[in-house]
N, CA, C and O atoms as a GROMACS GRO file, in nm:
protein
  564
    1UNK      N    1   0.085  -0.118   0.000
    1UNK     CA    2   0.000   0.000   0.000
    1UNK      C    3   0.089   0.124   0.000
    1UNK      O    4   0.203   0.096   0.037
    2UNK      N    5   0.069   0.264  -0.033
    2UNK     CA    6   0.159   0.327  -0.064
    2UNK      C    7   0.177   0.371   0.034
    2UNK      O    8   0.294   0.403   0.054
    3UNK      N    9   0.058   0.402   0.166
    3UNK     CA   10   0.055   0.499   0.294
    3UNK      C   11   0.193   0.420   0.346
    3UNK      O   12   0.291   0.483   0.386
    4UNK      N   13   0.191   0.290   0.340
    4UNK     CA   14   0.271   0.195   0.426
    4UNK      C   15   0.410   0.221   0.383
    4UNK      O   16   0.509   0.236   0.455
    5UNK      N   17   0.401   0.224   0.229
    5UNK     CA   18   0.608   0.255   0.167
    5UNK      C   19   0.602   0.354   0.198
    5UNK      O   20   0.694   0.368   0.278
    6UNK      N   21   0.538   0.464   0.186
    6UNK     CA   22   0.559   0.596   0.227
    6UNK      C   23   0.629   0.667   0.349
    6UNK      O   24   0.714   0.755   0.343
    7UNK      N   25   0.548   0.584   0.508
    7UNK     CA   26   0.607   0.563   0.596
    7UNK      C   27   0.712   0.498   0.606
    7UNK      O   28   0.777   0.531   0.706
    8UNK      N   29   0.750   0.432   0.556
    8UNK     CA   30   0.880   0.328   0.557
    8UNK      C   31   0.976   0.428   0.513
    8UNK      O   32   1.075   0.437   0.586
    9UNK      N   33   0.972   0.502   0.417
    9UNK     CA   34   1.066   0.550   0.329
    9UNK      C   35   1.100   0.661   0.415
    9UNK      O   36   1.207   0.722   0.408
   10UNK      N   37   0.984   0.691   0.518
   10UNK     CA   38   1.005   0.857   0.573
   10UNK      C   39   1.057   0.798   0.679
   10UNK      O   40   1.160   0.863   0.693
   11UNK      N   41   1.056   0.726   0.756
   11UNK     CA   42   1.135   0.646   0.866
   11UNK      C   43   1.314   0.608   0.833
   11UNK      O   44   1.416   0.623   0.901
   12UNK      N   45   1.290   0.556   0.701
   12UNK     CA   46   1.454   0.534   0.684
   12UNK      C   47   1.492   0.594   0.663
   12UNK      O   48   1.611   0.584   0.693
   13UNK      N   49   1.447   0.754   0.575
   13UNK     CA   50   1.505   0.863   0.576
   13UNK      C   51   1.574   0.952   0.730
   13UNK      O   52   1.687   0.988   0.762
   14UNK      N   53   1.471   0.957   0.780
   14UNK     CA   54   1.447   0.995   0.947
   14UNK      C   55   1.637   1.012   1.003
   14UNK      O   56   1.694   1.116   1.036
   15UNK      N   57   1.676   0.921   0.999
   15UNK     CA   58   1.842   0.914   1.073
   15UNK      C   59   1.979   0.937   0.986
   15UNK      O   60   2.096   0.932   1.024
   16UNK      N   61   1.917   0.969   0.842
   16UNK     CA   62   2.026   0.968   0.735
   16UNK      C   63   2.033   1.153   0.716
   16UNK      O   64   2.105   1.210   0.634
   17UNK      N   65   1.947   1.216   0.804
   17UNK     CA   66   1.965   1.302   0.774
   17UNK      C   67   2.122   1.399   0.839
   17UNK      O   68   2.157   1.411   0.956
   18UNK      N   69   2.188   1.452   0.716
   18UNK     CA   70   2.324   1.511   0.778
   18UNK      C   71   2.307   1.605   0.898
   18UNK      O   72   2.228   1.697   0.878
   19UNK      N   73   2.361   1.601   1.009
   19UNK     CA   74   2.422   1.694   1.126
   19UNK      C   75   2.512   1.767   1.117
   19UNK      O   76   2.610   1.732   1.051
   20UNK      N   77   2.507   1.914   1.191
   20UNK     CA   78   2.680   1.955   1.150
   20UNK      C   79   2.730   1.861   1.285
   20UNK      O   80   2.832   1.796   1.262
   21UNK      N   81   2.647   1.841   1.476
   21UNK     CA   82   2.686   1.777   1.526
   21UNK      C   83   2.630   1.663   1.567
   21UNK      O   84   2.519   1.650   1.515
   22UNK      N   85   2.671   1.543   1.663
   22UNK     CA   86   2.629   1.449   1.695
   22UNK      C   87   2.481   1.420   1.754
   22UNK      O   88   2.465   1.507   1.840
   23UNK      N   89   2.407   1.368   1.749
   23UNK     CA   90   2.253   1.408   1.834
   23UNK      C   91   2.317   1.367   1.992
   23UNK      O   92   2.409   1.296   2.033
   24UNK      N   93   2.253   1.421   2.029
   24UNK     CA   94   2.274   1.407   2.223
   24UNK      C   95   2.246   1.297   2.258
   24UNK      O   96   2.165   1.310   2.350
   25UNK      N   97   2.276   1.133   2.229
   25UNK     CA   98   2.282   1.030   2.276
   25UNK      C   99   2.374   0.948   2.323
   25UNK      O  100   2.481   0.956   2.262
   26UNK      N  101   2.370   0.896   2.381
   26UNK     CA  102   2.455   0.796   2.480
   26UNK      C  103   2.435   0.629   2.379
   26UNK      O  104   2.337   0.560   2.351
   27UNK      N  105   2.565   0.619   2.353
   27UNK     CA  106   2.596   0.497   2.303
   27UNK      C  107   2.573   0.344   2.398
   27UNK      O  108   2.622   0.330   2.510
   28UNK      N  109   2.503   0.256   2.339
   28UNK     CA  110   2.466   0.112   2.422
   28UNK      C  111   2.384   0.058   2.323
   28UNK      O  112   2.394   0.062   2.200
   29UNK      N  113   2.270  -0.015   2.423
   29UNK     CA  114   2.167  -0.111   2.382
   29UNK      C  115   2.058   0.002   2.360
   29UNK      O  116   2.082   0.110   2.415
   30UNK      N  117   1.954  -0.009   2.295
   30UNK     CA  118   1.850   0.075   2.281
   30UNK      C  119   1.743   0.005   2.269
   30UNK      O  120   1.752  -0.098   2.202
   31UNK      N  121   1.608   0.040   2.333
   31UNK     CA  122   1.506  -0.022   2.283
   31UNK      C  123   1.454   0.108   2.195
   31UNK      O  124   1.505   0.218   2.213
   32UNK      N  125   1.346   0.085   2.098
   32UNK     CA  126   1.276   0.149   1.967
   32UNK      C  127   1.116   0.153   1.941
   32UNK      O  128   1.055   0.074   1.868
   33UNK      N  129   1.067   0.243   2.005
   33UNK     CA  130   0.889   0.175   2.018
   33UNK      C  131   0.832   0.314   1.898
   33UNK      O  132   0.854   0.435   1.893
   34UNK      N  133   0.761   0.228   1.825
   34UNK     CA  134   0.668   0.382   1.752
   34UNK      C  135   0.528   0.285   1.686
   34UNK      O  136   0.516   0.179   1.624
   35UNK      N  137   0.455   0.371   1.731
   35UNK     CA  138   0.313   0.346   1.705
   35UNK      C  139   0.250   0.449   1.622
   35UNK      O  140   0.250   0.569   1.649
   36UNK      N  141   0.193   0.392   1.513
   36UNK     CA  142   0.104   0.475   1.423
   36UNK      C  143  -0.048   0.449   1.373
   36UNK      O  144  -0.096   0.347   1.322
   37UNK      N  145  -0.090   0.536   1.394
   37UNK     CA  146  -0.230   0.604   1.375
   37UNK      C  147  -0.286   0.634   1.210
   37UNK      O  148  -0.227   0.712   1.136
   38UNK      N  149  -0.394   0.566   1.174
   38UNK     CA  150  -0.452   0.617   1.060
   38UNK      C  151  -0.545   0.730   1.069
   38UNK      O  152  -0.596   0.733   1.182
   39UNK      N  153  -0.578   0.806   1.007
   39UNK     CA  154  -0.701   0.881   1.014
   39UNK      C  155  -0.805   0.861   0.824
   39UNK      O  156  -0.752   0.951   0.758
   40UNK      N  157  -0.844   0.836   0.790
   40UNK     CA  158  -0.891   0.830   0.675
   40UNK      C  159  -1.003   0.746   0.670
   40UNK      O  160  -1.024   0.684   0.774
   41UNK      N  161  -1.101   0.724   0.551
   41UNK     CA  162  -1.212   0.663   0.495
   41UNK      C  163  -1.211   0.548   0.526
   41UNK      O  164  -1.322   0.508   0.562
   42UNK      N  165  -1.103   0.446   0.529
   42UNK     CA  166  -1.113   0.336   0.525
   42UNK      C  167  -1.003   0.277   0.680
   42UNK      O  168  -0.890   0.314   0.711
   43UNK      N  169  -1.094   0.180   0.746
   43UNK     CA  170  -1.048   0.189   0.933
   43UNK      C  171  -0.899   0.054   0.885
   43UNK      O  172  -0.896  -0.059   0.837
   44UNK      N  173  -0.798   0.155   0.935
   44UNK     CA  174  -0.678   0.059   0.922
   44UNK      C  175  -0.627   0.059   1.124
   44UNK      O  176  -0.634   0.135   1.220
   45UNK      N  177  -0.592  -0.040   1.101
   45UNK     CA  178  -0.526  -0.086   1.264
   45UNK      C  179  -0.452  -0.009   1.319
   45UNK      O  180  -0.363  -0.015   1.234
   46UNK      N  181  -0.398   0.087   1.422
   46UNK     CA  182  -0.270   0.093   1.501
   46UNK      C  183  -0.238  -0.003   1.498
   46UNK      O  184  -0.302  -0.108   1.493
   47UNK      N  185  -0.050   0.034   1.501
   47UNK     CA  186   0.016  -0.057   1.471
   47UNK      C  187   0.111  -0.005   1.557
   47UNK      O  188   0.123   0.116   1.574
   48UNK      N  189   0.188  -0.098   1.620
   48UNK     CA  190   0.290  -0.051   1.692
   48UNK      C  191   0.460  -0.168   1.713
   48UNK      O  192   0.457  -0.287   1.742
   49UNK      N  193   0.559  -0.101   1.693
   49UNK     CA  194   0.672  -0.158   1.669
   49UNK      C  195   0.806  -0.170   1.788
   49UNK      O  196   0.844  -0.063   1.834
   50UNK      N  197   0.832  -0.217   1.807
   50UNK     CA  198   0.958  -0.257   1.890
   50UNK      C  199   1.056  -0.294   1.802
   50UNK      O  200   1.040  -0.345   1.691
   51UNK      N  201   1.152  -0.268   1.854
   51UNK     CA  202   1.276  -0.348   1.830
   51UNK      C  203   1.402  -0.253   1.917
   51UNK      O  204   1.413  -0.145   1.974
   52UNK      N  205   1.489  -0.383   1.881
   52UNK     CA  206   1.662  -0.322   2.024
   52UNK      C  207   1.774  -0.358   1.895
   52UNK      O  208   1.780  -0.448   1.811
   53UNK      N  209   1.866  -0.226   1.932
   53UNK     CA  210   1.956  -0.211   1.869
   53UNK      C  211   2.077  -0.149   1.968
   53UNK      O  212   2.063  -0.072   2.064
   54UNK      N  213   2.174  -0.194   1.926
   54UNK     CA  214   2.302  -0.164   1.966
   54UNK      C  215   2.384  -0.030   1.912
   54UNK      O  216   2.458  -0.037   1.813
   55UNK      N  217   2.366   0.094   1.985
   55UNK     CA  218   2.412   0.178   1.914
   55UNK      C  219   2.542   0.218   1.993
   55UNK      O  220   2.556   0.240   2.114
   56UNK      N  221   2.655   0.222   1.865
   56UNK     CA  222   2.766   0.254   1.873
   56UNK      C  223   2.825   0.408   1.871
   56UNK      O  224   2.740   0.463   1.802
   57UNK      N  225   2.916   0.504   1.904
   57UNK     CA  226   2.939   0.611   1.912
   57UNK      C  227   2.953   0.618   1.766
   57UNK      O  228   2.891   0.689   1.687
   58UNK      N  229   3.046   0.531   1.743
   58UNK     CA  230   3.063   0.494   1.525
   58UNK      C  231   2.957   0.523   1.472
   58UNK      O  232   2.936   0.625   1.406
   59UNK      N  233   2.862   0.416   1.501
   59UNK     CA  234   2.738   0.444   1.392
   59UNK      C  235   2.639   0.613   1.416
   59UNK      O  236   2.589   0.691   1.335
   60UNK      N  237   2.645   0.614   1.550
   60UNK     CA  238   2.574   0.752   1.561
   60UNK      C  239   2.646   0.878   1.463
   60UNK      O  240   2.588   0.952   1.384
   61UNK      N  241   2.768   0.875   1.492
   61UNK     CA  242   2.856   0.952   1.401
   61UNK      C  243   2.842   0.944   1.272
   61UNK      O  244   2.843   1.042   1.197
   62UNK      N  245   2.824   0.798   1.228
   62UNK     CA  246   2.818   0.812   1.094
   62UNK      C  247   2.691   0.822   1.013
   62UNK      O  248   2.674   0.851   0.895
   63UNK      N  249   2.621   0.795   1.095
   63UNK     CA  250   2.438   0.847   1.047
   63UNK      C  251   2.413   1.013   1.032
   63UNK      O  252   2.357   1.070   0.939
   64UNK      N  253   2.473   1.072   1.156
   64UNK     CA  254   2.533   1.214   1.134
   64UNK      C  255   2.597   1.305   1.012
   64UNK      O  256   2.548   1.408   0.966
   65UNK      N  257   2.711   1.244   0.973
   65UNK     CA  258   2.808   1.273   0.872
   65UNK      C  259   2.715   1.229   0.768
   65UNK      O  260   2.675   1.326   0.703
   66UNK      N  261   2.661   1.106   0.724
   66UNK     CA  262   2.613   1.040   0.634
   66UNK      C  263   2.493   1.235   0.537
   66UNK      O  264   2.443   1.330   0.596
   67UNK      N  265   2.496   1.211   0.412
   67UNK     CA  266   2.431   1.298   0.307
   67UNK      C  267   2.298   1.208   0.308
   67UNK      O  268   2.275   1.087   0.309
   68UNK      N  269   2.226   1.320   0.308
   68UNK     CA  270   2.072   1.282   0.258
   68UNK      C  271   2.008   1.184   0.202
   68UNK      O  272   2.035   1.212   0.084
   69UNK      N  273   1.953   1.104   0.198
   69UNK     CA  274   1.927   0.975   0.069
   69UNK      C  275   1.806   1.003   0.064
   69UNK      O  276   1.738   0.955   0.155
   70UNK      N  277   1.751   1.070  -0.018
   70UNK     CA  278   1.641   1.094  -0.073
   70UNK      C  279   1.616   0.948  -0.154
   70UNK      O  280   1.695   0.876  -0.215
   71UNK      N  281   1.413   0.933  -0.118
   71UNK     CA  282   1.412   0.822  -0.131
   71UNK      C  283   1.319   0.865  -0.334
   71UNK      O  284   1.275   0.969  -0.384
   72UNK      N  285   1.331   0.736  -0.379
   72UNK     CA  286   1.287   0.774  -0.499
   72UNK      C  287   1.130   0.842  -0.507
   72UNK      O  288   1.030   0.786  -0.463
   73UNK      N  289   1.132   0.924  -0.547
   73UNK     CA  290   0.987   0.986  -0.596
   73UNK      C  291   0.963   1.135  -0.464
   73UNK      O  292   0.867   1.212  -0.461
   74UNK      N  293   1.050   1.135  -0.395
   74UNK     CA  294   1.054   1.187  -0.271
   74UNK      C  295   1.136   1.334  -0.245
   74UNK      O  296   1.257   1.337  -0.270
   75UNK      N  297   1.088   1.418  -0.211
   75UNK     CA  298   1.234   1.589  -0.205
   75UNK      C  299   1.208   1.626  -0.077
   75UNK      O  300   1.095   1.652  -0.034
   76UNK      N  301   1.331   1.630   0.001
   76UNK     CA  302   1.329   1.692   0.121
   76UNK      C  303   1.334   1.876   0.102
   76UNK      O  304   1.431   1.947   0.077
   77UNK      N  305   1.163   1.924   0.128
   77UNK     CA  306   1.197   2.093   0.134
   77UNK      C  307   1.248   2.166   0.234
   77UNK      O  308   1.296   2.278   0.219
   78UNK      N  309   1.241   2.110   0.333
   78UNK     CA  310   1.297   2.154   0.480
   78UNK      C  311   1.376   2.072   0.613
   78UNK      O  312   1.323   1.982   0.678
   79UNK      N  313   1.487   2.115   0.630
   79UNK     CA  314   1.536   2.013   0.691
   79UNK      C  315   1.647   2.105   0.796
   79UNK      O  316   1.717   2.194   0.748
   80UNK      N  317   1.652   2.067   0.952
   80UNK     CA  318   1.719   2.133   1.030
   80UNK      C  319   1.777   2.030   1.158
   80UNK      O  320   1.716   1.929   1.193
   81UNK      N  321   1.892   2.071   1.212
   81UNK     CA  322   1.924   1.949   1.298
   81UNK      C  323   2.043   2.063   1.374
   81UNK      O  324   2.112   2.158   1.340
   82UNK      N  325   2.005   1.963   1.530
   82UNK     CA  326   2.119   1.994   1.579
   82UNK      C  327   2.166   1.896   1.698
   82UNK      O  328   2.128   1.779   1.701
   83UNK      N  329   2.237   1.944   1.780
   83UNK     CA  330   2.250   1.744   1.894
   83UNK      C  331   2.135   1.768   2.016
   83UNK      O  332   2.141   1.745   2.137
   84UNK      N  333   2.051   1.813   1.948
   84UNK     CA  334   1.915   1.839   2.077
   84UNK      C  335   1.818   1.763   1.965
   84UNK      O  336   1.753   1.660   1.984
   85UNK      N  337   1.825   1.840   1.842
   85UNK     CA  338   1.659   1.807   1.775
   85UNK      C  339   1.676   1.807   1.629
   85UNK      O  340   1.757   1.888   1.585
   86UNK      N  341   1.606   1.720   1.532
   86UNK     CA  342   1.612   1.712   1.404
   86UNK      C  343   1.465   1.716   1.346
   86UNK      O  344   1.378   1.634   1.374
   87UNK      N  345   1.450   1.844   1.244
   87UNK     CA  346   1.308   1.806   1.184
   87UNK      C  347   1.355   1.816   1.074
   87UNK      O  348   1.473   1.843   1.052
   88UNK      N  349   1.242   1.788   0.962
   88UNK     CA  350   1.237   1.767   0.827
   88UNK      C  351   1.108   1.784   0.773
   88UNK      O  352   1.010   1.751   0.840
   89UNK      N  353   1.094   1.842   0.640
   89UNK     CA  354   0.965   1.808   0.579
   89UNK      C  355   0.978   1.771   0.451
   89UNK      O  356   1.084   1.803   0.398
   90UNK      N  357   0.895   1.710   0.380
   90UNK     CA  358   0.928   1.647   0.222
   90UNK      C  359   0.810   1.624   0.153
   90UNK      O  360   0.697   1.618   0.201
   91UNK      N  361   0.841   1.612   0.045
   91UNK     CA  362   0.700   1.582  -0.049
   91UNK      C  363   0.751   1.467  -0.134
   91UNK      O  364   0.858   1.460  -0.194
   92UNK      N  365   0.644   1.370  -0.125
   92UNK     CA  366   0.633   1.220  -0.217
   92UNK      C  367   0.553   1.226  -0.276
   92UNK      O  368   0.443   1.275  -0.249
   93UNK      N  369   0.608   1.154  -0.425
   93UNK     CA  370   0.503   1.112  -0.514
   93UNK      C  371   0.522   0.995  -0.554
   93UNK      O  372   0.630   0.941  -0.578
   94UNK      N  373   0.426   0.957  -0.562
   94UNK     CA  374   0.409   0.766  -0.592
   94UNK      C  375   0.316   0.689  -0.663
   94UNK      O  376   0.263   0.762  -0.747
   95UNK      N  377   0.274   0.580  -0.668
   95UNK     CA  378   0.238   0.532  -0.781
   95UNK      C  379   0.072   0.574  -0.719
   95UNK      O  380   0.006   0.540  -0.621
   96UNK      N  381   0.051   0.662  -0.829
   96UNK     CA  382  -0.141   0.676  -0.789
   96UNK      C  383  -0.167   0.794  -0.669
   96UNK      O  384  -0.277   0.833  -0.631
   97UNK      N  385  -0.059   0.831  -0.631
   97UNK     CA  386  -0.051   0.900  -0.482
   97UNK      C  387   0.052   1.033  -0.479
   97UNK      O  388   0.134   1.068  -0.564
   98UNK      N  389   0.025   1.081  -0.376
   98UNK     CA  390   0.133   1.195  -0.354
   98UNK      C  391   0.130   1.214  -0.175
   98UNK      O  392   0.027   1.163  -0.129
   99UNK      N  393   0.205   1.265  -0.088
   99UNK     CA  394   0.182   1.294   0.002
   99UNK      C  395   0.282   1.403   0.083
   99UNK      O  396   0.377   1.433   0.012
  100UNK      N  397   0.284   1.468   0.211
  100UNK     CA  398   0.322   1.562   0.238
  100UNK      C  399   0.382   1.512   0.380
  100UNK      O  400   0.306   1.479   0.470
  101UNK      N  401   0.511   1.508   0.394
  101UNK     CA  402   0.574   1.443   0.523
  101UNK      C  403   0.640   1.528   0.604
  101UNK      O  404   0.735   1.597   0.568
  102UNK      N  405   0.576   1.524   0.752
  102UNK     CA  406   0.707   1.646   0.829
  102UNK      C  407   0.692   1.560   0.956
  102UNK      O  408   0.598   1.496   1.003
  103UNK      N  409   0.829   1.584   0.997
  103UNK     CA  410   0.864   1.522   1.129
  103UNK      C  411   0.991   1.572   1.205
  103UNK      O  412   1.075   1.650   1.163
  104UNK      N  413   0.988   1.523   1.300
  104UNK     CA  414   1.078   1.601   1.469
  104UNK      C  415   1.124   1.494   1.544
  104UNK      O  416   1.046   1.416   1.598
  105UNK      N  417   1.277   1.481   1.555
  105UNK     CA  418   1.290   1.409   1.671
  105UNK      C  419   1.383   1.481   1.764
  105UNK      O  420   1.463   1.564   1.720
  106UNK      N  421   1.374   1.447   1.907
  106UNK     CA  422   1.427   1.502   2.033
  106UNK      C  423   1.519   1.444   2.080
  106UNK      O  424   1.494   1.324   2.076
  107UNK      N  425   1.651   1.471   2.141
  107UNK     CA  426   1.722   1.354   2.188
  107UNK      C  427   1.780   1.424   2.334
  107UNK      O  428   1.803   1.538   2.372
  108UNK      N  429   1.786   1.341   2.370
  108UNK     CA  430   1.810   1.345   2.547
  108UNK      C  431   1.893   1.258   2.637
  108UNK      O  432   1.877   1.213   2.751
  109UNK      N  433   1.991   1.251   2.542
  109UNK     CA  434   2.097   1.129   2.616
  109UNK      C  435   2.088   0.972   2.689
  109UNK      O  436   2.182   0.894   2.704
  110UNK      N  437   1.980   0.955   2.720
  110UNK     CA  438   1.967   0.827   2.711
  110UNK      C  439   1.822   0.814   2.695
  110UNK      O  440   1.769   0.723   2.758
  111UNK      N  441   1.730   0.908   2.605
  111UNK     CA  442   1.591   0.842   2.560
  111UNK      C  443   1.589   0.955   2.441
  111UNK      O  444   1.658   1.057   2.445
  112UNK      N  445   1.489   0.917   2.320
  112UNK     CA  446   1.513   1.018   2.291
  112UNK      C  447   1.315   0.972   2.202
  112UNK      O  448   1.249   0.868   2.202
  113UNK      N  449   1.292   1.099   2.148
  113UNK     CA  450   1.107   1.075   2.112
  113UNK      C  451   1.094   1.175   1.958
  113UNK      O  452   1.162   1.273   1.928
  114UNK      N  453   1.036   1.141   1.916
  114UNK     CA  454   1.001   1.185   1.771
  114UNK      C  455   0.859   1.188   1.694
  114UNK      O  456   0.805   1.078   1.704
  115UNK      N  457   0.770   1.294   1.608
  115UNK     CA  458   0.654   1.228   1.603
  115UNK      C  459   0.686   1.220   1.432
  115UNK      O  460   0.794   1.246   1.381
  116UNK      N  461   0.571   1.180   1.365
  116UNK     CA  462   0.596   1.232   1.216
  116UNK      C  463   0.443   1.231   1.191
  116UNK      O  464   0.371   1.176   1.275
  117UNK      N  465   0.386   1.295   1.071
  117UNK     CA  466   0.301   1.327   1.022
  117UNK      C  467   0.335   1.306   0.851
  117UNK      O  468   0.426   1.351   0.781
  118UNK      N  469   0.203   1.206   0.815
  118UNK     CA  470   0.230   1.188   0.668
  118UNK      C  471   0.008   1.210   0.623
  118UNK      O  472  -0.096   1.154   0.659
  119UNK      N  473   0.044   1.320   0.534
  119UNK     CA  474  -0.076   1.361   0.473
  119UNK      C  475  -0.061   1.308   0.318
  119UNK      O  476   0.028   1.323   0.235
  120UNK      N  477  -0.158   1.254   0.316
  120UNK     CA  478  -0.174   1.119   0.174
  120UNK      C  479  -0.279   1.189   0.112
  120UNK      O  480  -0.367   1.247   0.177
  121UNK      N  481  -0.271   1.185  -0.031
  121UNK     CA  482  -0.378   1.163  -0.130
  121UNK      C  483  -0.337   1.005  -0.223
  121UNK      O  484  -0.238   0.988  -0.295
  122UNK      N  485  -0.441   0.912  -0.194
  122UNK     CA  486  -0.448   0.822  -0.308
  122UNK      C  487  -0.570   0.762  -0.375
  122UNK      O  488  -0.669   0.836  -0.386
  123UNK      N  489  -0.574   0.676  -0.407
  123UNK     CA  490  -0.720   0.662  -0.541
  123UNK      C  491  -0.790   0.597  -0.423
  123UNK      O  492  -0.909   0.580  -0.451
  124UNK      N  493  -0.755   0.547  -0.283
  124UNK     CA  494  -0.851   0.546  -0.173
  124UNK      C  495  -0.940   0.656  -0.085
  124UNK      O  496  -1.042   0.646  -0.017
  125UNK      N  497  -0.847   0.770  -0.122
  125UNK     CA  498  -0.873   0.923  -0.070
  125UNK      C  499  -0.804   0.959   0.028
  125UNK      O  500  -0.705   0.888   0.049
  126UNK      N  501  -0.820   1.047   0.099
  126UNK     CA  502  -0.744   1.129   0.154
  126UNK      C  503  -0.707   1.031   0.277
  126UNK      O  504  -0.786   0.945   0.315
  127UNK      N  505  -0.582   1.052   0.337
  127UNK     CA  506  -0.515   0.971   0.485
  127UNK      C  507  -0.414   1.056   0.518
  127UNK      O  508  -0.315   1.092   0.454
  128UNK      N  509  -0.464   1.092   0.662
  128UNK     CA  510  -0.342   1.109   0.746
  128UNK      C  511  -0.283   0.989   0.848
  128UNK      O  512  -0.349   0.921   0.927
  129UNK      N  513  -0.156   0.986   0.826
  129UNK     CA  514  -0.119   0.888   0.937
  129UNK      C  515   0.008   0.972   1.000
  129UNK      O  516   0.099   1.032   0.943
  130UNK      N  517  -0.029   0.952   1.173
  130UNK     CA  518   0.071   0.989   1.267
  130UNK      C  519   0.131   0.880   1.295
  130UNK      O  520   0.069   0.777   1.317
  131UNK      N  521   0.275   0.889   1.298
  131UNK     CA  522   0.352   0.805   1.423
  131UNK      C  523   0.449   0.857   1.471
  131UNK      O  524   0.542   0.913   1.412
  132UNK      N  525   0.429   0.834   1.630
  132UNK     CA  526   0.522   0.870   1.724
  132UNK      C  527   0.635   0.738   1.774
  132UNK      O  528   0.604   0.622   1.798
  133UNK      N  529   0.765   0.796   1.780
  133UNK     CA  530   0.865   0.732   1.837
  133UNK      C  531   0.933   0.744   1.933
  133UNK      O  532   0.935   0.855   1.988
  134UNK      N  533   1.003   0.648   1.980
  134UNK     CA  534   1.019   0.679   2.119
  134UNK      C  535   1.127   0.605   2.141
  134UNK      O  536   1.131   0.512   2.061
  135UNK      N  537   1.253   0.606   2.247
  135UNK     CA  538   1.363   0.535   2.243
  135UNK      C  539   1.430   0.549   2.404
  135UNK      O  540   1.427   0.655   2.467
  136UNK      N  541   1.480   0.442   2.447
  136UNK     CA  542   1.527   0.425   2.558
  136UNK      C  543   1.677   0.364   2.555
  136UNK      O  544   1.691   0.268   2.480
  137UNK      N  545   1.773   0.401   2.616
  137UNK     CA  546   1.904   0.308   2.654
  137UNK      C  547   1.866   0.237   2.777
  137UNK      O  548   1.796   0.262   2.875
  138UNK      N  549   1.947   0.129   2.731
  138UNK     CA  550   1.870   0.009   2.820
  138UNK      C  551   1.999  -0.020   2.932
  138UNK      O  552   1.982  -0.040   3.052
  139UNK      N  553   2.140  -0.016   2.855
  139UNK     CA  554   2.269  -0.032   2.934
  139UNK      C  555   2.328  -0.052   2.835
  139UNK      O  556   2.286  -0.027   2.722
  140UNK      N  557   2.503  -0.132   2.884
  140UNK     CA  558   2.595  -0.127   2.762
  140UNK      C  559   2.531  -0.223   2.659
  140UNK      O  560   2.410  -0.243   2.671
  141UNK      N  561   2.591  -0.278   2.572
  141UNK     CA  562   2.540  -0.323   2.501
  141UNK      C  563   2.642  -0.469   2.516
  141UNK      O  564   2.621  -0.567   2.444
   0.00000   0.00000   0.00000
């Protein structure tokens, strides 16, 4: 479904975005929770995600440093970061669809929270879907 690549694409975008510095986190184990919300014509489920990852001072750095990867069909118009907070906004277009993506994340040294907002037009009609994220250090890793 496209709402679904859409989100996907705005999620993997989400951490590739360049920093001039590091986000304010503490390197370890992490847990990863984000739950998202439909709003539209047709009743789709909350859905909500976990997962634990091992984050390294390396990889934080290099998600940092790392250039933009704009995903195909996709332009980031606004985009700001610093080692407190990162937002972004972008516009997708896709097969049958187009939509309007902006999102924020917060970081706080050992948790850090983010929401995003994706406004859809497709041949189902109009959808907004929210999801919020959320992140904890758990210990070393």
């Amino acid at each position: 479904m496209l709402l679904r690549a859409l989100a996907s694409a705005a999620l993997l975008a989400f951490p590739l975005v360049a920093l001039a510095e590091s986000p304010n986190l503490t390197p370890g184990e992490w847990e990863f929770t984000s739950t998202t919300t439909v709003e539209g014509d047709f009743p789709i489920p909350d859905e909500t995600d976990t997962h634990r990852e091992c984050l390294t001072q390396d990889a934080i750095d290099e998600a940092n440093a790392a250039f933009v990867q704009e995903e195909e069909g996709c332009e980031f118009l606004e985009q700001s970061a610093s080692s407190e907070r990162m937002s972004y906004r972008m516009s997708c277009q896709g097969e049958g669809g187009e939509a309007m993506v902006e999102g924020e994340m917060r970081y706080f040294e050992e948790r850090m929270e983010g929401d995003m907002r994706v406004e859809t037009t497709t041949p189902m009609g109009d959808m907004i879907m929210n999801t919020s994220m959320e992140g904890e250090r758990l210990g070393d890793c």
